[in-house]
C-alpha positions in Angstrom: 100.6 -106.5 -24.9 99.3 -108.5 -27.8 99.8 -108.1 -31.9 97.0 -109.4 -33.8 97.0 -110.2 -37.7 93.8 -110.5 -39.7 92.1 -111.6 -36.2 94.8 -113.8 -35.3 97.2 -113.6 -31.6 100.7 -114.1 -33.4 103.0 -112.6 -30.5 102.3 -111.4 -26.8 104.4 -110.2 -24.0 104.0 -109.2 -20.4 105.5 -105.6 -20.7 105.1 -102.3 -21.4 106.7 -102.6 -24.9 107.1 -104.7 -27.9 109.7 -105.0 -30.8 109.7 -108.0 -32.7 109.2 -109.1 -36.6 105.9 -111.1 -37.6 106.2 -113.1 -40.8 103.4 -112.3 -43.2 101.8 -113.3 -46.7 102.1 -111.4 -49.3 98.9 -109.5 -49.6 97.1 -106.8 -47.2 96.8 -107.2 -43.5 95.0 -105.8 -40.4 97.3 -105.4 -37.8 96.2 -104.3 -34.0 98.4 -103.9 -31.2 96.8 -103.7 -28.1 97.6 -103.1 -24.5 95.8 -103.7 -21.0 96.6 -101.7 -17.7 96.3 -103.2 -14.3 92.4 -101.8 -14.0 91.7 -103.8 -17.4 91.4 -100.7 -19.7 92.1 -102.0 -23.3 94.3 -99.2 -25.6 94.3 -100.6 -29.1 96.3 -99.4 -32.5 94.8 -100.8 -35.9 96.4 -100.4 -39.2 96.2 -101.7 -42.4 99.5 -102.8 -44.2 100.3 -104.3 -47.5 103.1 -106.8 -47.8 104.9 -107.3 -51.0 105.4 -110.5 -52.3 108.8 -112.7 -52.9 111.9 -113.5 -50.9 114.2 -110.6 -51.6 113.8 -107.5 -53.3 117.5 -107.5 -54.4 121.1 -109.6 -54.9 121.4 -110.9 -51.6 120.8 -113.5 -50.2 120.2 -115.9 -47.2 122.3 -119.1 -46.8 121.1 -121.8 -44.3 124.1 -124.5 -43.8 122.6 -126.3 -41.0 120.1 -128.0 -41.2 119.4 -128.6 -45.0 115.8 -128.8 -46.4 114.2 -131.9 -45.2 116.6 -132.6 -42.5 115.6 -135.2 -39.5 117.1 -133.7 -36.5 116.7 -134.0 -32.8 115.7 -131.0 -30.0 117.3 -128.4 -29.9 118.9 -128.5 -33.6 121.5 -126.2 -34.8 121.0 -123.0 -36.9 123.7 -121.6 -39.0 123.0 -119.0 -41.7 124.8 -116.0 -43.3 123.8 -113.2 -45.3 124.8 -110.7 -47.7 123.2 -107.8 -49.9 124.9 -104.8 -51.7 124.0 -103.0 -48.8 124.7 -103.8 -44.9 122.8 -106.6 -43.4 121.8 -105.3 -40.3 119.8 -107.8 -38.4 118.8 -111.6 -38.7 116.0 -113.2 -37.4 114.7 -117.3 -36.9 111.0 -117.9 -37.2 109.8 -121.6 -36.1 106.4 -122.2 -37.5 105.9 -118.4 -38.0 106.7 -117.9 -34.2 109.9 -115.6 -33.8 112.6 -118.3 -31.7 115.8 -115.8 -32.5 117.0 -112.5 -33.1 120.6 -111.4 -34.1 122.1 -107.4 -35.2 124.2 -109.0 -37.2 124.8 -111.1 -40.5 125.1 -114.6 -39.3 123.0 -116.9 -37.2 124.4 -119.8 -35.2 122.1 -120.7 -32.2 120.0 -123.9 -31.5 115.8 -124.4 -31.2 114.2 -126.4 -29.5 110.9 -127.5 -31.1 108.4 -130.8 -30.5 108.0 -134.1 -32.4 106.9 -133.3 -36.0 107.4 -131.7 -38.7 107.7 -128.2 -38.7 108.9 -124.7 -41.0 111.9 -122.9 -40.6 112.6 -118.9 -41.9 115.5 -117.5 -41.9 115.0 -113.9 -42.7 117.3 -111.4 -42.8 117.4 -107.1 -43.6 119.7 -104.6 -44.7 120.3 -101.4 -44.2 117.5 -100.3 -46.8 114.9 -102.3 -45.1 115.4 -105.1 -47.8 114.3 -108.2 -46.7 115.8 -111.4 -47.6 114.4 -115.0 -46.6 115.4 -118.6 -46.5 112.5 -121.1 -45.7 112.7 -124.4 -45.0 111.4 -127.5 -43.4 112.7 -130.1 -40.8 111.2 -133.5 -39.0 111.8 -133.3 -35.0 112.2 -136.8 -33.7 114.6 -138.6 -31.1 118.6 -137.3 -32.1 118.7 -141.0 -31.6 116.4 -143.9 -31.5 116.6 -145.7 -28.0 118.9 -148.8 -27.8 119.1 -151.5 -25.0 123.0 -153.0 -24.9 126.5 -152.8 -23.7 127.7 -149.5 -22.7 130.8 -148.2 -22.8 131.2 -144.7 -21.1 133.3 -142.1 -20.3 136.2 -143.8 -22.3 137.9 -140.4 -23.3 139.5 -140.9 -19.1 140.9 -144.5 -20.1 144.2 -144.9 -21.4 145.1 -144.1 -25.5 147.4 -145.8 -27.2 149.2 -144.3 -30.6 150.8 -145.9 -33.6 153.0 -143.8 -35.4 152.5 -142.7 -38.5 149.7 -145.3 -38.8 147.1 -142.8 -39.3 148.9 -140.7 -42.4 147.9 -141.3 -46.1 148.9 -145.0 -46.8 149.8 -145.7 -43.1 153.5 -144.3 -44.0 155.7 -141.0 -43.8 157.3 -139.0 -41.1 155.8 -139.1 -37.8 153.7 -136.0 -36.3 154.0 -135.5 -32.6 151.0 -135.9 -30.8 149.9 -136.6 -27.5 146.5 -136.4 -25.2 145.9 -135.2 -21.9 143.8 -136.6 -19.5 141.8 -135.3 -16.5 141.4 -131.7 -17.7 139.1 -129.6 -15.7 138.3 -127.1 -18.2 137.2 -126.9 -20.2 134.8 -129.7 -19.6 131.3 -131.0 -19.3 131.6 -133.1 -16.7 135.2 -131.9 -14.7 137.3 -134.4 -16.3 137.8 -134.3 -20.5 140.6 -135.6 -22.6 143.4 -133.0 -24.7 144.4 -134.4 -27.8 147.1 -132.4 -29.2 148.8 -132.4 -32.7 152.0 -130.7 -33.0 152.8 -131.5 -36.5 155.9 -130.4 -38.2 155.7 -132.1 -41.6 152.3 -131.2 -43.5 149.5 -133.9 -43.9 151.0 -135.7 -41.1 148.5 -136.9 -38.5 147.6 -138.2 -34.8 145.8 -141.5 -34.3 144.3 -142.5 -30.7 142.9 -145.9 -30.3 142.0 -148.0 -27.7 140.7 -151.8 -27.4 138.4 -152.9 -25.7 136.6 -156.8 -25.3 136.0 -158.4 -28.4 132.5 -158.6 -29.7 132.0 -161.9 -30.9 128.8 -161.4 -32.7 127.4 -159.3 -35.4 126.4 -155.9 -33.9 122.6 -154.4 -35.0 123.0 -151.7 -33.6 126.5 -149.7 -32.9 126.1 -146.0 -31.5 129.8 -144.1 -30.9 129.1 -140.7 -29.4 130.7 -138.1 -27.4 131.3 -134.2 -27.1 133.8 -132.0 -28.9 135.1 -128.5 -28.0 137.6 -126.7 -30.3 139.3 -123.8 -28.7 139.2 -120.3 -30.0 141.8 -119.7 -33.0 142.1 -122.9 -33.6 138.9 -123.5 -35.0 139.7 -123.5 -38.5 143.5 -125.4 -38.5 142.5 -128.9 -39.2 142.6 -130.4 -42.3 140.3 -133.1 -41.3 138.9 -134.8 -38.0 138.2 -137.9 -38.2 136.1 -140.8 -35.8 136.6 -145.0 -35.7 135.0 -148.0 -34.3 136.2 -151.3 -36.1 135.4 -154.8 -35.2 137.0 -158.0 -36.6 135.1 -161.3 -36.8 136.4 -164.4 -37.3 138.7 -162.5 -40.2 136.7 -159.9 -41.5 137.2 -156.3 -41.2 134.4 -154.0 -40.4 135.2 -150.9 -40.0 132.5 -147.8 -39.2 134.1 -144.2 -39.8 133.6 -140.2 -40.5 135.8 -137.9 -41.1 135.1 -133.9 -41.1 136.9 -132.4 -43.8 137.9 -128.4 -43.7 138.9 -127.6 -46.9 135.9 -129.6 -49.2 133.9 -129.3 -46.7 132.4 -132.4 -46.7 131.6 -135.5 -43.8 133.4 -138.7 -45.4 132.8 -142.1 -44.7 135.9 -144.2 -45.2 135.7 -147.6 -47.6 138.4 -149.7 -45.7 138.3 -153.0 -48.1 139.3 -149.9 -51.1 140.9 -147.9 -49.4 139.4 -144.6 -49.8 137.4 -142.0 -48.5 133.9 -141.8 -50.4 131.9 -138.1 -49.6 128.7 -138.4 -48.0 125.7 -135.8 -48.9 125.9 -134.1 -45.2 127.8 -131.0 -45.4 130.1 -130.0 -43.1 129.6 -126.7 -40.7 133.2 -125.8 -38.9 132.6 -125.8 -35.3 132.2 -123.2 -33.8 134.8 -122.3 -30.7 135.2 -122.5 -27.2 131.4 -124.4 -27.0 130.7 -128.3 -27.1 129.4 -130.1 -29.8 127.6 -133.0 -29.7 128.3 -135.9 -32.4 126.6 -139.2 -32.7 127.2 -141.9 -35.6 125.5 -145.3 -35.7 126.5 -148.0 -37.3 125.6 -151.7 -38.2 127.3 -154.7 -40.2 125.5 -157.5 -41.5 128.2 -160.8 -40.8 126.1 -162.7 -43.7 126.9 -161.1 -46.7 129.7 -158.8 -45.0 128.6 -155.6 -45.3 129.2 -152.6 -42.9 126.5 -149.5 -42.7 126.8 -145.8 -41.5 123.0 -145.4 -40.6 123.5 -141.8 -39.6 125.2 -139.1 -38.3 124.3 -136.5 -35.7 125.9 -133.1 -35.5 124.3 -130.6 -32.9 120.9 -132.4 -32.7 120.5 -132.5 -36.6 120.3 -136.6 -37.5 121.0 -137.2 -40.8 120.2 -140.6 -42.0 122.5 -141.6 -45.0 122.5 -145.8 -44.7 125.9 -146.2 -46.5 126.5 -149.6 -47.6 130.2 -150.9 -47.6 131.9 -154.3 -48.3 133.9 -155.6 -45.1 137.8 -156.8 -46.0 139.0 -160.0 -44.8 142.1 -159.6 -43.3 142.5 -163.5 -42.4 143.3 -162.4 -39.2 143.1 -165.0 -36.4 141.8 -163.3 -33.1 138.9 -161.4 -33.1 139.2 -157.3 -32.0 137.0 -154.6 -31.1 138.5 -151.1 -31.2 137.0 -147.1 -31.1 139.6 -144.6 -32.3 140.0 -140.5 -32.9 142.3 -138.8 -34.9 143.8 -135.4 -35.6 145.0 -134.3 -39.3 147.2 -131.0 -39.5 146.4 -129.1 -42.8 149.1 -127.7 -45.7 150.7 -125.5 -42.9 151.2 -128.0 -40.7 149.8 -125.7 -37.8 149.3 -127.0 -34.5 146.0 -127.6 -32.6 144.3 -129.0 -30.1 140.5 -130.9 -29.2 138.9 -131.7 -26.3 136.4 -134.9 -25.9 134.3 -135.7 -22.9 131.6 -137.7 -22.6 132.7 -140.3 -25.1 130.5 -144.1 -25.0 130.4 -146.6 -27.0 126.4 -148.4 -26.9 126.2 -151.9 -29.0 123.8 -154.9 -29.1 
């Protein structure tokens, strides 16, 4: 069966029925739906319909967290939207370039699409109960998630051996210890038969688990510095950190550089942190909870310049969506005497101090 607007094939299927949306100027249309049996015999349908314009007829409302307007994002990318209207929203729908992708009978959308190289145009349209129709429209650039890099790598580093510090990771460095502990060789869940548990178990509020491990000094400036890996949050815990957060640091010849993001609940919010002022300075990528009991896939790179001692968060990759930020910080000389080169992950339990638990596999560190 084949739908035809104004002339044009916008949706076809290889059965005996059809039910699907088709996006449409405002304006009127001719629409035919047509049919073929197995001896070629054409059955046809033609109307005429007139489409109203603008992007609700009401108070609702359509909102698209991932990926914002203008977004550079790998394939597939990640779709979150919600919606709401005085009455019941009843069904959801994607549209990629005016080609239905996605379909949901219910108020929220979080599913990925694949799409080519390019730029291309995103609707989110939902409906209520009254046959309202609300949209979202937006546009994203499909390139690589991450350009290609030739170097060292560093894999599967989640089944190597983490070492702790204490209270090292709270605010300041200081305060009561949170127990916390990570369990290697886990099964499942897992991408590849054989993730890493980290587990925090706090009893004191803001009090927080920091994993680190070294590695061979790099003795060099690094132009390129990629830290990835998979995360999976399990159900009913998704929404019980107060932050997650992601490290690598390098020191040269007694400078500090240090690369890292943190994922912020309550605000939020990704944060790079400034380690020569101590603080964490919000970035302009939002921050969509994960979702549970499914992997997400997280890539940051990273470069310092060892002239003028700078350190750079290029981007940051959440679910395929790339977004390039180049944030400029100053390195901190430390005076310190050897060089280091270490990657870290760390846990922060929120006001309730509620235990929780993440899972990492495929973690690698690439660097030239």
């Amino acid at each position: 069966m084949h739908i035809y607007v104004d002339g044009l094939s916008v949706y076809a299927n290889l059965t005996n029925t059809l039910d699907t949306f088709v996006p449409l100027a405002a304006g009127s249309h001719a629409v035919v739906v047509k049919a073929w049996d197995s001896g070629g015999a054409i059955f046809q349908v033609v109307e005429t319909i007139a489409v109203v314009s603008g992007t609700t007829t009401g108070t609702g409302a359509v909102n698209v967290t991932s990926p914002v307007n203008a977004a550079q994002v790998g394939s597939p990318f990640q779709v979150v939207a919600t919606a709401s209207a005085p009455s019941p929203i009843t069904q959801m729908a994607i549209y990629l370039d005016s080609t239905l992708v996605f379909t949901s009978k219910s108020s929220s959308v979080n599913t990925q699409v694949s799409a080519g190289a390019g730029t291309h145009s995103i609707v989110v349209q939902a409906w209520d109960s009254g046959g309202t129709v609300y949209k979202k429209p937006l546009t994203v650039t499909v390139g690589s998630s991450v350009p290609p890099i030739v170097g060292t790598i560093i894999d599967n580093i989640e089944q190597a051996p983490w070492l702790t510090c204490g209270a090292c990771g709270n605010n300041g460095g200081t305060g009561s210890t949170a127990p916390y502990f990570d369990t290697r060789g886990i099964a499942s869940p897992s991408e590849d038969g054989n993730s890493t548990k980290f587990t925090l178990a706090a009893t004191v509020p803001f009090t927080n688990g920091y994993f680190y491990q070294v590695h061979t000094p790099i003795s060099t400036g690094i132009n390129s510095l990629v830290y990835e890996f998979d995360l999976f949050i399990p159900s009913g815990e998704e929404n019980l950190p107060q932050a997650i957060e992601f490290e690598c640091q390098q020191v040269l010849q007694g400078w500090v550089y240090n690369f890292a993001w943190q994922a912020v609940y309550p605000s939020n919010t990704w944060r790079t942190f400034d380690y020569g002022l101590k603080r964490w300075d919000v970035s302009s990528i939002p921050f969509v909870h994960f979702s549970p009991n499914t992997w997400h896939h997280l890539v940051a790179e990273y470069h310092n310049n060892t002239a003028n001692h700078t350190v750079v968060h290029d981007a940051l990759t959440v679910d395929g969506v790339r977004h390039v930020v180049g944030i400029v910080h100053n390195a901190f000389f430390s005076g310190a005497t050897n060089n280091q080169f270490t990657n870290a992950f760390q846990l922060d339990s929120n006001s309730t101090a509620a235990d929780y638990s993440t899972y990492v596999d495929r973690m690698k560190i690439i660097w030239q």
